[in-house]
C-alpha positions as YAML, in Angstrom:
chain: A
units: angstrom
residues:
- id: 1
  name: UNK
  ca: [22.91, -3.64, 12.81]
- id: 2
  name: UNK
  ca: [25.70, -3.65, 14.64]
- id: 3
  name: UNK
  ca: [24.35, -5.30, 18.04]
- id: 4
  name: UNK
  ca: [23.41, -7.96, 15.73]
- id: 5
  name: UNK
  ca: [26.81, -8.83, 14.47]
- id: 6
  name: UNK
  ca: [28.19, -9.02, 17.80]
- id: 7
  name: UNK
  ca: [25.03, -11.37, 18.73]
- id: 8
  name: UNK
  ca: [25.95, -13.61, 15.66]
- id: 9
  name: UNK
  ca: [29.34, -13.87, 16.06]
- id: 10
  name: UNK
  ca: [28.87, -14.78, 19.98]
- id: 11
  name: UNK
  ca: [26.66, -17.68, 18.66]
- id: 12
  name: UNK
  ca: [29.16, -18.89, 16.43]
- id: 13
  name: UNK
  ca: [32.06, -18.53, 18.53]
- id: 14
  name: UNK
  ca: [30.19, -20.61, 21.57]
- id: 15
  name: UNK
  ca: [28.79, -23.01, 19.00]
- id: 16
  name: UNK
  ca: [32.39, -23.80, 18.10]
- id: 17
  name: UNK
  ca: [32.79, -24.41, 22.12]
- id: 18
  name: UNK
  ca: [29.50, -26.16, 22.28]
- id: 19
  name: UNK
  ca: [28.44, -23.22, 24.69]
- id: 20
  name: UNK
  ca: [26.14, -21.82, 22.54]
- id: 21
  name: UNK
  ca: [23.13, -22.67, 24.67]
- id: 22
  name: UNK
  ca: [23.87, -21.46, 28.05]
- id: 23
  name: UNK
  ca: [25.49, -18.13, 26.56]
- id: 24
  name: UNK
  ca: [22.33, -17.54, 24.63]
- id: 25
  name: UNK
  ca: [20.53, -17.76, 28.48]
- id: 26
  name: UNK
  ca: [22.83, -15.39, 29.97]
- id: 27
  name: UNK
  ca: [22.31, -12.61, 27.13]
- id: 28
  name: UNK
  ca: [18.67, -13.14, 27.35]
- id: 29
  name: UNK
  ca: [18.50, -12.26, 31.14]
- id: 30
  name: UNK
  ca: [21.00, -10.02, 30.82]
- id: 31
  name: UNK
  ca: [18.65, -7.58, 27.72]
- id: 32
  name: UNK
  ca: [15.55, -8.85, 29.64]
- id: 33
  name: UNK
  ca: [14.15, -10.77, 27.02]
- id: 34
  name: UNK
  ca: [13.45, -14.63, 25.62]
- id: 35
  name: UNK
  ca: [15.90, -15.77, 23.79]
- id: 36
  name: UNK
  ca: [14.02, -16.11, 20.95]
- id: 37
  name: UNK
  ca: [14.05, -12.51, 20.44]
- id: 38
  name: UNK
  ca: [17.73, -13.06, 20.63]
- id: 39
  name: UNK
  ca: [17.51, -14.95, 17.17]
- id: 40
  name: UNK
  ca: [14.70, -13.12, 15.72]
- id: 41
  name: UNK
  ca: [18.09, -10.35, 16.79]
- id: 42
  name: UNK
  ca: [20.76, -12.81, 14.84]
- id: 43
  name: UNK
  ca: [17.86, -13.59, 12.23]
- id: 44
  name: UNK
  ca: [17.07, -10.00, 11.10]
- id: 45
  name: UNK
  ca: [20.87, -9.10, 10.84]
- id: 46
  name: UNK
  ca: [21.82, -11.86, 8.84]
- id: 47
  name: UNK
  ca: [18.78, -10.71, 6.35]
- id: 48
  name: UNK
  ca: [20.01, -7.03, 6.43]
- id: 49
  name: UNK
  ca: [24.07, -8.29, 5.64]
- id: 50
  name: UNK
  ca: [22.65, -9.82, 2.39]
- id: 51
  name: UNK
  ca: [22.33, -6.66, 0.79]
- id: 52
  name: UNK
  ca: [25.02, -5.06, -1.15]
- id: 53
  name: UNK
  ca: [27.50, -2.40, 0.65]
- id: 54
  name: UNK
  ca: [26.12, 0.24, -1.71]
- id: 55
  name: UNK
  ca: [23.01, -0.31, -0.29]
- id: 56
  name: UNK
  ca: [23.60, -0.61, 3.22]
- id: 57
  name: UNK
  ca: [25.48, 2.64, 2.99]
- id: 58
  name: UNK
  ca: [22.53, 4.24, 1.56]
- id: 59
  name: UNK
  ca: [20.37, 3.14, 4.12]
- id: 60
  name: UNK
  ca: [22.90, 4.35, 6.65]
- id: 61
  name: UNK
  ca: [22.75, 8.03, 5.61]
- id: 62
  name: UNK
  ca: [19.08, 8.04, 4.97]
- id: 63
  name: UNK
  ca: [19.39, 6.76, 8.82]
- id: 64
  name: UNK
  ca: [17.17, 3.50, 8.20]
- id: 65
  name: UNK
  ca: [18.34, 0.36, 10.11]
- id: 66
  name: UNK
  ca: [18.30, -2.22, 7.99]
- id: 67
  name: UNK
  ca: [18.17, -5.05, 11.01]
- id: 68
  name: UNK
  ca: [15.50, -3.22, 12.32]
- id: 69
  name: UNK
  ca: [12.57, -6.17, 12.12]
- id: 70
  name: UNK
  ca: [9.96, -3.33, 11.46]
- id: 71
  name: UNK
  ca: [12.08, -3.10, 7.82]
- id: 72
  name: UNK
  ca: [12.20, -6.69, 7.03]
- id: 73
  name: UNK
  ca: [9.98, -6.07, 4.19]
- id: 74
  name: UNK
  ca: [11.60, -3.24, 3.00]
- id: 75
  name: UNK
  ca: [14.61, -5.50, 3.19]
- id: 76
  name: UNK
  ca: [13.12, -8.98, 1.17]
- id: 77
  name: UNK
  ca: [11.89, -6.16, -1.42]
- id: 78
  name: UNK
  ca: [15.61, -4.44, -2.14]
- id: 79
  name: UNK
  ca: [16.99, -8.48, -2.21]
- id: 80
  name: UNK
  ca: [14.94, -9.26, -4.83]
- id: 81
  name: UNK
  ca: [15.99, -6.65, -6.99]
- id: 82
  name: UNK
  ca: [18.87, -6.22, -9.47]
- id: 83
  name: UNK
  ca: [22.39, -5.46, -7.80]
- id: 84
  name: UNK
  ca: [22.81, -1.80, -8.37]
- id: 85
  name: UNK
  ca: [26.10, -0.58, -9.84]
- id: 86
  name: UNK
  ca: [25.58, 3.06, -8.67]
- id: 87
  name: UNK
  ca: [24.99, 4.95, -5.74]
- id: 88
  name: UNK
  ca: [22.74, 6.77, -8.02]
- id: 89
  name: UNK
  ca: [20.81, 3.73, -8.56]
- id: 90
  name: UNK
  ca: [20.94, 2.28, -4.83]
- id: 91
  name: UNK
  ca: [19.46, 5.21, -3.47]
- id: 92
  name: UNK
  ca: [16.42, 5.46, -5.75]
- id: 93
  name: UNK
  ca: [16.42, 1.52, -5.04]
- id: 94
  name: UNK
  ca: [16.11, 2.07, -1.82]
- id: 95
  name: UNK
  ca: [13.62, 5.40, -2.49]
- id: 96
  name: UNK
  ca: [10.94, 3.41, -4.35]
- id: 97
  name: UNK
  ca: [11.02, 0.45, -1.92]
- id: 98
  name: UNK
  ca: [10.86, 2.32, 1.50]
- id: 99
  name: UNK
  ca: [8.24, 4.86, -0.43]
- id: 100
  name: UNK
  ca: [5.81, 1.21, -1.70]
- id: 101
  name: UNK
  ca: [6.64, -0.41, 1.83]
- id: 102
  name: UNK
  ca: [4.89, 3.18, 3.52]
- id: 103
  name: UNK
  ca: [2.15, 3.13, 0.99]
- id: 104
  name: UNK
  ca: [1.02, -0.29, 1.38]
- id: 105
  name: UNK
  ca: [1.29, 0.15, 5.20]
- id: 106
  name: UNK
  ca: [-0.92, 3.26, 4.98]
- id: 107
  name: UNK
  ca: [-3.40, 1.79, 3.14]
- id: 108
  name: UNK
  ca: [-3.64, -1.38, 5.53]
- id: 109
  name: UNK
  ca: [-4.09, 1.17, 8.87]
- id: 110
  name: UNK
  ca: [-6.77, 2.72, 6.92]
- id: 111
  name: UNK
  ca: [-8.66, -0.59, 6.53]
- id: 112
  name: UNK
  ca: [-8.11, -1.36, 9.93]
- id: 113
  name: UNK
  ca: [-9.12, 1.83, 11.33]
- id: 114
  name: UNK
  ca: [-12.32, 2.62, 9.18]
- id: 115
  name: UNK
  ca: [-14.33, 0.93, 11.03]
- id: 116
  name: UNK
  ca: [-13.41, 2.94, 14.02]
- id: 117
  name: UNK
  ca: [-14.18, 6.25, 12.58]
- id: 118
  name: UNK
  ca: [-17.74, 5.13, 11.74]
- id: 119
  name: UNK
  ca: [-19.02, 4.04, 14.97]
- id: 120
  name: UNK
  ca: [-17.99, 7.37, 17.20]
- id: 121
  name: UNK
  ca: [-20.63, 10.01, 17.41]
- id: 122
  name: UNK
  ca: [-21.24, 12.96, 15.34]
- id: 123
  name: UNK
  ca: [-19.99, 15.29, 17.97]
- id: 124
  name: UNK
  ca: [-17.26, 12.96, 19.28]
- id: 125
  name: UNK
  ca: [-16.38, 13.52, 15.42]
- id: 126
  name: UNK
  ca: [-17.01, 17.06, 14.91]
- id: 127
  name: UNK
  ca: [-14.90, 18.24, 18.18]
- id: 128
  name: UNK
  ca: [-11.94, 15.60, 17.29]
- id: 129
  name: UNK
  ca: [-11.97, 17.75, 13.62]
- id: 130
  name: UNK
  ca: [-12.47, 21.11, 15.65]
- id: 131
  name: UNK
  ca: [-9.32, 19.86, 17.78]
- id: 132
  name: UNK
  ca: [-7.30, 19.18, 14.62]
- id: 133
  name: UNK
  ca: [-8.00, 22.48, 13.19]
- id: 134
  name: UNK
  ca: [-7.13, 24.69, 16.29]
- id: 135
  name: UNK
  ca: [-4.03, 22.88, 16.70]
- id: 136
  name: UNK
  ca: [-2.75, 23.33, 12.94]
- id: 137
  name: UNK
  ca: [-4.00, 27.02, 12.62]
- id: 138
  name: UNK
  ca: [-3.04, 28.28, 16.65]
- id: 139
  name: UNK
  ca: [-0.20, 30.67, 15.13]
- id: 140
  name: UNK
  ca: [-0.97, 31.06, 12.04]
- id: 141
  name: UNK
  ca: [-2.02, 34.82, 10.65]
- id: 142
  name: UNK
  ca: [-5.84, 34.90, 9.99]
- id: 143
  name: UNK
  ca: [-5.59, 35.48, 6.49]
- id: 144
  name: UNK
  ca: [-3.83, 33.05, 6.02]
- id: 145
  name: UNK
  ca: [-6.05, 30.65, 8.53]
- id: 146
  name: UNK
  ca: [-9.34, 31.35, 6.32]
- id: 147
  name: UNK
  ca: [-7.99, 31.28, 3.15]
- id: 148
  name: UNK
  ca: [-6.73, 27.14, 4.30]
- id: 149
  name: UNK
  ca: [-9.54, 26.57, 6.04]
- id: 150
  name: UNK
  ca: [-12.11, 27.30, 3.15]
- id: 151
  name: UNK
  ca: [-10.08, 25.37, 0.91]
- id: 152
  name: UNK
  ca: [-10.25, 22.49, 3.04]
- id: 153
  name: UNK
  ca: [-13.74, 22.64, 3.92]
- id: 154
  name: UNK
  ca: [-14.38, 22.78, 0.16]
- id: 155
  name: UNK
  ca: [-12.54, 20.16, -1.28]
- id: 156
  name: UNK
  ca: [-14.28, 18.12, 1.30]
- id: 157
  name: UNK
  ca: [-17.63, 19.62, 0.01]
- id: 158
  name: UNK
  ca: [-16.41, 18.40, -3.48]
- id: 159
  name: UNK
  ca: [-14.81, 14.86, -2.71]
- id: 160
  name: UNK
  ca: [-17.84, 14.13, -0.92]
- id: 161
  name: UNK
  ca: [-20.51, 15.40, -3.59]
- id: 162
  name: UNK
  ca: [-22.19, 17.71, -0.64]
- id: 163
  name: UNK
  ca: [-24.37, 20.64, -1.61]
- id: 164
  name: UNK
  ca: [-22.87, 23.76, 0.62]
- id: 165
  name: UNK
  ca: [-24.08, 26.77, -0.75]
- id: 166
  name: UNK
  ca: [-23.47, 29.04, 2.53]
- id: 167
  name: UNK
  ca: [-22.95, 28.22, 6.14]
- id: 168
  name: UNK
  ca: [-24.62, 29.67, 8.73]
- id: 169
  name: UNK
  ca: [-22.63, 32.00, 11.33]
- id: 170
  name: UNK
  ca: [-23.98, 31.11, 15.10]
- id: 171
  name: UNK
  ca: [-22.36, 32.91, 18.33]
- id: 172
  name: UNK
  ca: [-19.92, 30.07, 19.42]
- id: 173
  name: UNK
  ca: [-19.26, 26.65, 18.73]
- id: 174
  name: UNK
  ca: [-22.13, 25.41, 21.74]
- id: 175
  name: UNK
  ca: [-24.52, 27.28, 19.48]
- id: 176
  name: UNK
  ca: [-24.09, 25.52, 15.86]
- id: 177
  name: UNK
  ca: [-27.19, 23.75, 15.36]
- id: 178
  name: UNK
  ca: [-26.74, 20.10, 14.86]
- id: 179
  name: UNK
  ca: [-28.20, 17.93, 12.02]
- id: 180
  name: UNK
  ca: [-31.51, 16.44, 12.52]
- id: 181
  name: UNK
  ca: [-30.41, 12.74, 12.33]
- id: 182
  name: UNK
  ca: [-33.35, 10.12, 10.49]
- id: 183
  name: UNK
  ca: [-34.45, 7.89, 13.12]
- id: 184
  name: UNK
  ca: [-34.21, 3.92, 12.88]
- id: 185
  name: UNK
  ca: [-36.96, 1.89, 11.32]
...
């Protein structure tokens, strides 16, 4: 936030001086960048200083940036609210906002990436899930390991409607007999 301050109050200390143009050129070579991403800069920090104090000093502890143009939204959500009076009231402001912002963003990744999931293989699948599962239960105690491990595997039984009445026990992973798949009309 406050690299955009400084930005802003360049520009309107050149524009006074009718310089504004050629110092915008030197701080875009000098950050590597166009200078439009020097306004989008100016832009999203002059969004973020809209907000009330008691917000922006909620936002600092929770360590969100609110110039940060990946929080815009979060930002155009918490100005369109009421003007809290209370921390209290800032902070689950800012709570319910950041928390719909995350959900709504989760939910358009998983539209994006169903697709995706759909078209790999069976066993590109299965060893990606394999993978998953070694790396979550490397160091934990095996009691612990099976007792997670059939609770996973049966709430996906469940969510999914399948029929698993036992599974089979096969000497390694190479020997677990794969699915006969229906072929294509």
């Amino acid at each position: 936030m406050n690299f955009g301050r400084i930005l802003r109050a360049y520009k309107v200390h050149h524009k006074a001086e009718r310089g504004w143009t050629a110092a915008l050129k030197v701080i875009a070579d000098a950050l590597q960048c166009d200078e439009r991403t020097v306004y989008r800069i100016i832009e999203d920090y002059e969004r973020a200083s809209q907000l009330p104090e008691i917000i922006l000093a909620v936002m600092a502890e929770q360590k969100i940036d609110p110039a940060a143009a990946k929080n815009a939204p979060v930002i155009e959500k918490l100005l369109e609210m009421p003007k809290p009076t209370t921390r209290v009231e800032a902070a689950d402001a800012v709570a319910a906002v950041v928390k719909d912002h995350h959900e709504r963003k989760g939910l358009r990744r998983t539209r994006q990436t169903a697709s995706k999931f759909v078209t790999i293989s069976l066993e590109a699948f299965a060893e990606r899930i394999v993978r998953q599962f070694e790396e979550r239960y490397r160091s934990i105690v095996p009691e612990e390991r099976d007792a997670e491990v059939r609770y996973v595997l049966e709430k996906v039984a469940n969510t999914l409607g399948v029929n698993v009445t036992e599974l089979r026990q096969s000497n390694g992973p190479a020997r677990v007999p794969k699915p006969v798949q229906a072929e294509a009309a």
